[in-house]
C-alpha positions as CSV (number, residue, x, y, z in Angstrom):
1,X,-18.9,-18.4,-14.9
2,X,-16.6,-15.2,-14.7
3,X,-13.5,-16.0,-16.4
4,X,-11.0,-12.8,-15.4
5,X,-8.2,-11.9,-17.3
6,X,-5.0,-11.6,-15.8
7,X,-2.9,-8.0,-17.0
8,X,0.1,-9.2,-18.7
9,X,2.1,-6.1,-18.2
10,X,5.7,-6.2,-16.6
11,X,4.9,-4.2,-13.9
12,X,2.2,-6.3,-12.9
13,X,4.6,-8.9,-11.9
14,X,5.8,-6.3,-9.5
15,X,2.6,-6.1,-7.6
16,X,2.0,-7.2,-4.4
17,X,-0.5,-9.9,-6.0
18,X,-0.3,-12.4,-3.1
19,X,-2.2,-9.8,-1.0
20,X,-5.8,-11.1,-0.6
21,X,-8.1,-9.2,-2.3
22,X,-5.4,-7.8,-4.3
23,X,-6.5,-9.2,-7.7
24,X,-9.9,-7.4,-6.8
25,X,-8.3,-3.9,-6.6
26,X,-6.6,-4.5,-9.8
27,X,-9.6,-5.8,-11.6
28,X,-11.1,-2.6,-10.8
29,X,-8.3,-0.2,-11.4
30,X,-8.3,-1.7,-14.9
31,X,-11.7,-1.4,-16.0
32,X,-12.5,1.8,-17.5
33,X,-16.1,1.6,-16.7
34,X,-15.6,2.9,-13.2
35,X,-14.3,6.4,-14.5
36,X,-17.4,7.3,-16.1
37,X,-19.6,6.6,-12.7
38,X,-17.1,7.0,-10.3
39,X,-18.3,4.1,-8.0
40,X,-14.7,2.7,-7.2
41,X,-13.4,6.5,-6.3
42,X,-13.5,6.1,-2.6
43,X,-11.1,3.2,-2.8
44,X,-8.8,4.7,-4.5
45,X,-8.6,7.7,-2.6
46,X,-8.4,5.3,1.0
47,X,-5.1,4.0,-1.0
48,X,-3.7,7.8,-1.8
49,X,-6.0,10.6,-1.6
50,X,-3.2,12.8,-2.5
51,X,-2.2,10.6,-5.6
52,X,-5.5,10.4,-6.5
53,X,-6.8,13.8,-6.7
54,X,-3.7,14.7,-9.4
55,X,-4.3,11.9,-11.3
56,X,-7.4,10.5,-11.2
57,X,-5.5,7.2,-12.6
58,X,-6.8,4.4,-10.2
59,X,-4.1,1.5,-12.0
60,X,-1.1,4.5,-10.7
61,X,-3.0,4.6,-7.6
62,X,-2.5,0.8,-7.2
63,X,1.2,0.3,-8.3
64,X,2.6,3.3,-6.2
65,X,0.2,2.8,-2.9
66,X,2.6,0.8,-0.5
67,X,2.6,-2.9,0.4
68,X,1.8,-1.8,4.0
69,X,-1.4,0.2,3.1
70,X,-2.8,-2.4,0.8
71,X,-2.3,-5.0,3.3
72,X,-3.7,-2.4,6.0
73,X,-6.6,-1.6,3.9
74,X,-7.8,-5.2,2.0
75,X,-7.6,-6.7,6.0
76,X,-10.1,-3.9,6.9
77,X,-13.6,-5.8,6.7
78,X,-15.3,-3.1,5.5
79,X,-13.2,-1.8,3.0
80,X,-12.5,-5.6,1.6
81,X,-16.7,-5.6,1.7
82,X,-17.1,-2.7,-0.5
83,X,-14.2,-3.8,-3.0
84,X,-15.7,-7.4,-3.3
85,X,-19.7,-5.3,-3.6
86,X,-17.7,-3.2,-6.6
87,X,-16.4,-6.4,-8.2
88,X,-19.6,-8.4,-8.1
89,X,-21.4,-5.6,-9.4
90,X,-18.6,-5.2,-12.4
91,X,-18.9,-9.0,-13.1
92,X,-23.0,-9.0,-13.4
93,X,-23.2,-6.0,-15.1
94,X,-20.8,-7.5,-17.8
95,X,-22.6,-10.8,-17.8
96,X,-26.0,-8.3,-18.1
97,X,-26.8,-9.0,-22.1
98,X,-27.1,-5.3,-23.3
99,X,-29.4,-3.9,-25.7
100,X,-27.4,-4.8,-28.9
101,X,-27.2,-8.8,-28.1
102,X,-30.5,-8.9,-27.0
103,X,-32.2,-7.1,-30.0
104,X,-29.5,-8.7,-32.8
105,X,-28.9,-12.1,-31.2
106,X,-28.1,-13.0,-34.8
107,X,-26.2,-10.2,-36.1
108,X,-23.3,-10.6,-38.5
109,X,-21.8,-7.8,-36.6
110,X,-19.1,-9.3,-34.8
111,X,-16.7,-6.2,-34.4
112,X,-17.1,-2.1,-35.5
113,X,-14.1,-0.2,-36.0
114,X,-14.7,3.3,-35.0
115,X,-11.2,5.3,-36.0
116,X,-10.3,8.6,-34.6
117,X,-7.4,10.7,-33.5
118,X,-8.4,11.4,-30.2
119,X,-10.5,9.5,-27.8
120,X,-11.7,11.5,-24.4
121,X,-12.0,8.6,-22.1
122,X,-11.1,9.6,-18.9
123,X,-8.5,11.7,-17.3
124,X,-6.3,8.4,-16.5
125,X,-6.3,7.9,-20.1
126,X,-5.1,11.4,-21.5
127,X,-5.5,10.8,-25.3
128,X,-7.5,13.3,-26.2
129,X,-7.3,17.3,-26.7
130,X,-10.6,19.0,-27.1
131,X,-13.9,18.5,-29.0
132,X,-12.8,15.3,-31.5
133,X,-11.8,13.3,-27.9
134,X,-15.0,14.3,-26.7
135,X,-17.0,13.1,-29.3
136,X,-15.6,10.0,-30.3
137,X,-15.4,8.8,-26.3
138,X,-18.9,9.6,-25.8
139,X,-19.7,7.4,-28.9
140,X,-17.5,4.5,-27.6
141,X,-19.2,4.9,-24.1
142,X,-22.5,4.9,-25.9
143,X,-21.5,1.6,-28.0
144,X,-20.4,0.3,-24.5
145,X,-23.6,1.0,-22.6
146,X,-25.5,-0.8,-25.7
147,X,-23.5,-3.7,-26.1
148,X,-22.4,-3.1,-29.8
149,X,-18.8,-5.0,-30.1
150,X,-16.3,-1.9,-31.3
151,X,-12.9,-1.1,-31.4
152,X,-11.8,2.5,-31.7
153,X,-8.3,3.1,-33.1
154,X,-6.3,6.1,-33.2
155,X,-2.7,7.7,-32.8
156,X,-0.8,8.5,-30.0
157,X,0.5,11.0,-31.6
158,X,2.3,13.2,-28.8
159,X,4.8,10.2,-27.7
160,X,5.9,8.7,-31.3
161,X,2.7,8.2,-33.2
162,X,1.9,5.0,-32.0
163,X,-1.2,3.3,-33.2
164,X,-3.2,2.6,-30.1
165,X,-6.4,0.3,-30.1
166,X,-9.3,0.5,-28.0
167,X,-11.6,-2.4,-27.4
168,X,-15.1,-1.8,-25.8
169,X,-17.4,-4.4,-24.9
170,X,-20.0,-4.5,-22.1
């Protein structure tokens, strides 16, 4: 069974989480997944169009859209049906064994470390400058779409050089 877990993050507590559906929205505006085939765009543009064409950031999206237009929206039957289609696609397609798992059930390979200064993940996630970022986020998507367990880590090195980790998993 799907086992979601919850974002920990003080602002979160600030959410209008009581809000059916509202745990839904933020499932999807924290999986990274949906940048790279833009299936959850059209929700987050129904919550700010405006917010979201600058930023391309569905989790701002969600913690600035007001209380009103959540509620107005996740009551909307067909909105709420295409937000609960984009979860329950989300869940199987993480429950979908990938290659890796599949073709090494057995593998000692429990966790790759892939270490870069830059990952190029998606505009929400601005970590990256040029052709390094581009490279080393294709390579994590690619781990990602295969199943192999990997974390990248690298430095946020324009706020403080922080060292940021990056877990991917299918």
């Amino acid at each position: 069974m799907y086992d979601p877990k919850r974002a920990v993050h003080p602002l979160y507590t600030l959410l209008p989480t009581e809000i059916e559906g509202f745990e839904s929205l933020a499932e999807l505006a924290l999986d990274q997944r949906s940048s790279w085939n833009h299936a959850t765009d059209d929700v987050w543009r129904a919550l700010d169009a405006n917010l979201w064409e600058i930023t391309q950031n569905p989790w701002v999206v969600l913690q600035t859209a007001s209380r009103e237009r959540s509620e107005h929206l996740l009551g909307d039957s067909r909105f709420r049906e295409k937000v609960d289609a984009l979860v329950k696609a989300r869940r199987q397609a993480v429950q979908t064994p990938a290659w890796f798992p599949q073709h090494h059930p057995n593998s000692p390979l429990t966790c790759a470390v892939y270490f870069s200064m830059e990952f190029m993940l998606s505009e929400a996630l601005p970590i990256y400058s040029g052709g390094l970022g581009n490279v080393a986020g294709d390579q994590l998507k690619a781990s990602s779409d295969l199943g192999i367990p990997v974390v990248g880590v690298g430095d946020e090195y324009r706020s403080s050089l922080r060292c940021q980790a990056l877990e991917v998993s299918h």
